[in-house]
C-alpha positions as CSV (number, residue, x, y, z in Angstrom):
1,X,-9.0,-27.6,-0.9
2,X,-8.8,-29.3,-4.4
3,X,-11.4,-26.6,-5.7
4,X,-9.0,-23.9,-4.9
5,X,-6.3,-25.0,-7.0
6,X,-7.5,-23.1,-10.5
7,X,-8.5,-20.0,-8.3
8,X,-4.4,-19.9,-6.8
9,X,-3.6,-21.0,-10.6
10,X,-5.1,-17.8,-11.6
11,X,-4.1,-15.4,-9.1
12,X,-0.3,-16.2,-9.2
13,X,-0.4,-15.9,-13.0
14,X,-1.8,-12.3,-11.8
15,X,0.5,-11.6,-9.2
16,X,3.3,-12.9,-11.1
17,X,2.2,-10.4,-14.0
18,X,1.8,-7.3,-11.7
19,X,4.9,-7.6,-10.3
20,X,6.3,-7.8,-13.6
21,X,4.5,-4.7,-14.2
22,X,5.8,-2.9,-11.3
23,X,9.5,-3.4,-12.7
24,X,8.7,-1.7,-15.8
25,X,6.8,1.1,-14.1
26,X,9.7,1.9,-11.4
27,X,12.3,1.2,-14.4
28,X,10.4,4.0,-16.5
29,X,10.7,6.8,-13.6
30,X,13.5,5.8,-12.0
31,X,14.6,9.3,-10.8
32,X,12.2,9.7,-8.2
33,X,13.1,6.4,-6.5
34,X,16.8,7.3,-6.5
35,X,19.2,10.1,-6.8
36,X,19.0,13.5,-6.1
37,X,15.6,13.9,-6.6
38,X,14.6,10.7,-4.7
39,X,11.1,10.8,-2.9
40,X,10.7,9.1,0.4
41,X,7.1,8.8,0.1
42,X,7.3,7.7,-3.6
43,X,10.2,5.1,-2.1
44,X,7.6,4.0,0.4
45,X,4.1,3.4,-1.8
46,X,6.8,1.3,-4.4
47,X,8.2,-0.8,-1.4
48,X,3.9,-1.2,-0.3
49,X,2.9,-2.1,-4.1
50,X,6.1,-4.7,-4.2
51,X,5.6,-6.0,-1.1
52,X,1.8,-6.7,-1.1
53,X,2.0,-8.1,-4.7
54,X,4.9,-10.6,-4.0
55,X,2.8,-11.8,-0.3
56,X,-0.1,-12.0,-3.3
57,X,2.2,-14.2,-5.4
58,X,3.6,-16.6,-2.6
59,X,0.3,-17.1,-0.7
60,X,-0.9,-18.0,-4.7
61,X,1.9,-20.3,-4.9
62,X,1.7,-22.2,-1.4
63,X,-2.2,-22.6,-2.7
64,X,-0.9,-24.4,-5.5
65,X,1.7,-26.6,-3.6
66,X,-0.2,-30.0,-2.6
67,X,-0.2,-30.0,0.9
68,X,0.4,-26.4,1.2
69,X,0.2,-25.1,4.5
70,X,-1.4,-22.3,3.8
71,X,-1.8,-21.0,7.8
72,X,2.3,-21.3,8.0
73,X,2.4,-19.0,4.7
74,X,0.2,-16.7,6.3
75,X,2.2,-16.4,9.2
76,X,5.2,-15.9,7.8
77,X,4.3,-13.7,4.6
78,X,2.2,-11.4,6.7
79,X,5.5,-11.1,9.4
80,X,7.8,-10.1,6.6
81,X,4.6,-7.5,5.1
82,X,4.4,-6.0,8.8
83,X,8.0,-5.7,9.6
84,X,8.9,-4.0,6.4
85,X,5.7,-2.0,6.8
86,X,6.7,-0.8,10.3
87,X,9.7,-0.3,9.1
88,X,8.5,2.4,5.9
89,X,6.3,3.4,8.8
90,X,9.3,4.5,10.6
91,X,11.7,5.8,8.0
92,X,8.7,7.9,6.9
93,X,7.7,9.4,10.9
94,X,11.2,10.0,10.9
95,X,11.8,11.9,7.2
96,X,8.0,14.3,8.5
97,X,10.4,17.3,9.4
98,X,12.8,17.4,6.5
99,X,10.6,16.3,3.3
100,X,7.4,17.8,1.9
101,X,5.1,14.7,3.1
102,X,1.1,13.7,2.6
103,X,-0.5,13.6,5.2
104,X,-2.7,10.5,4.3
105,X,0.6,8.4,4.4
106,X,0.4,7.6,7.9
107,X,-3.8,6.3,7.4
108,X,-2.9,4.2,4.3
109,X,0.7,3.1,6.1
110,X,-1.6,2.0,9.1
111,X,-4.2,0.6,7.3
112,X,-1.5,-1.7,5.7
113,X,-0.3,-3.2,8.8
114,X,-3.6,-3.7,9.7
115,X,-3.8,-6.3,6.9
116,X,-1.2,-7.8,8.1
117,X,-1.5,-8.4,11.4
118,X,-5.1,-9.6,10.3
119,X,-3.0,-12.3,8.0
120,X,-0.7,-13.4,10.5
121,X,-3.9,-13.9,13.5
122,X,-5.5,-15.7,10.6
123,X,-2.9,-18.2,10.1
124,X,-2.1,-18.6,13.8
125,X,-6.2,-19.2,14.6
126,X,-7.6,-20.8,11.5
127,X,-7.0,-24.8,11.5
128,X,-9.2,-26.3,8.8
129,X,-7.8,-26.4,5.6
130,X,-11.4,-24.8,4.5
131,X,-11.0,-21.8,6.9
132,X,-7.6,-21.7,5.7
133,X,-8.6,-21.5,1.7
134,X,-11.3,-19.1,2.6
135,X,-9.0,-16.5,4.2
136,X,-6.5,-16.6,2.4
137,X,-8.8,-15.9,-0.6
138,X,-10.0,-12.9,1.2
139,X,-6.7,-11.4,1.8
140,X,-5.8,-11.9,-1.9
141,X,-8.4,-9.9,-2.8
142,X,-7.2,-7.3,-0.5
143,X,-3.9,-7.5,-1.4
144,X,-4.6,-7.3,-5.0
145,X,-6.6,-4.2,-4.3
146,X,-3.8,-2.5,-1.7
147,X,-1.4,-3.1,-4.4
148,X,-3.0,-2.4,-7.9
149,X,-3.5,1.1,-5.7
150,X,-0.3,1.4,-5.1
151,X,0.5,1.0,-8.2
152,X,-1.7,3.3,-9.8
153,X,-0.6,5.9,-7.0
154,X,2.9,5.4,-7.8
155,X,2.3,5.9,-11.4
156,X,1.2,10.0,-10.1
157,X,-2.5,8.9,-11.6
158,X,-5.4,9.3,-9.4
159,X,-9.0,7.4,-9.7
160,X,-12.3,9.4,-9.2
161,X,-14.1,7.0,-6.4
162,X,-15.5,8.2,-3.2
163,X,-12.2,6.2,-1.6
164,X,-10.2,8.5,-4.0
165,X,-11.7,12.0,-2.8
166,X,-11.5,10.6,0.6
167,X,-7.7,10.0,0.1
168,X,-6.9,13.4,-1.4
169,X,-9.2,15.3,1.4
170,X,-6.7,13.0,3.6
171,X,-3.6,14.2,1.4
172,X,-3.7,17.8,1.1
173,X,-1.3,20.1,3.1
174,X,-3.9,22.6,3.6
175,X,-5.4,22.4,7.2
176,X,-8.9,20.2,7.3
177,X,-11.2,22.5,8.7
178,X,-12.2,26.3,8.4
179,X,-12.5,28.4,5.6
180,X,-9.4,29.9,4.1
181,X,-8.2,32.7,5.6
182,X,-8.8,36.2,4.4
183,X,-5.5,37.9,3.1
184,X,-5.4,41.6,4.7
185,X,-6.3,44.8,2.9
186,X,-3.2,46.8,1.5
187,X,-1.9,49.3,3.2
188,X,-3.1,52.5,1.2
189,X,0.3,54.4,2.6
190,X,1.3,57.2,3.7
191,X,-1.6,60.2,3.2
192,X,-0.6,63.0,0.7
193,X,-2.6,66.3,1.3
């Protein structure tokens, strides 16, 4: 476990940093977290980014922490992550009818609880402190990834990645398949003779 400790040193100088980061981006914007013009989709990808970024930065420091248990912090970071994801995932099923939704939040949405329920099996199965320190470096790396995404999404900007076209096929309001529809000729009228 001892060779860990500079890899946790590093990643919760990171996480520490992002979420920092994440203040100042929701502080910039804060109109379309709250207000009148409040988003619940925008709500929900900055509760995701904040969320997977501070699981990032306690897993980092339980790493650090001699002794530090890291299957307990697994357990219990990932249970807060899925509840408060199942929760978004709820307000969000809910909010479909009455505000102009994506329709890729309900694949990203899933795919985060995934990660978490992954996290908690991990620290209710894994027992040596090896298997510990080897998943939990794999689910940093995930959760630095879900939340620099996040992130970026929040921010409006988009990437130009397979993943990214993937996600905006997923995203647009236009029905997947079939070509557009053909818009009627105009009616000529009434004949004049």
């Amino acid at each position: 476990m001892t060779s860990y400790l500079p890899f946790f040193s590093g990643t919760a100088t990171v996480a520490g940093a992002l979420v920092g980061l994440l203040f100042v981006a929701l502080s910039v914007a804060p109109e379309r977290l709250r207000g009148a013009h409040a988003s619940v989709e925008h709500q929900a990808i900055a509760a995701t980014a904040f969320t997977v970024l501070v699981d990032a930065l306690f897993v980092s420091l339980i790493g650090l922490q001699p002794g530090g248990g890291l299957a307990y912090g697994a357990v219990a970071l990932g249970t807060m992550g899925l509840t408060s994801s199942c929760g978004l995932a709820v307000k969000l099923w809910r909010a479909r009818g009455s505000s102009d939704l994506s329709r890729r939040w309900p694949y990203l949405l899933g795919f985060i609880i995934a990660v978490y329920a992954a996290q908690i099996l991990s620290g209710i199965v894994l027992r040596t402190p090896d298997s510990e320190a080897n998943s939990t470096v794999t689910f940093l790396y995930i959760l630095f990834g879900v939340g620099i995404a996040r992130s970026w999404e929040l921010l409006g900007l988009e990437g130009g990645g397979p993943l990214d076209l993937l996600a905006r096929r997923l995203g647009s309001r236009q029905p997947l398949a079939g070509p557009p529809a053909r818009q009627p000729a105009p009616d000529p009228g009434p004949d004049r003779e």
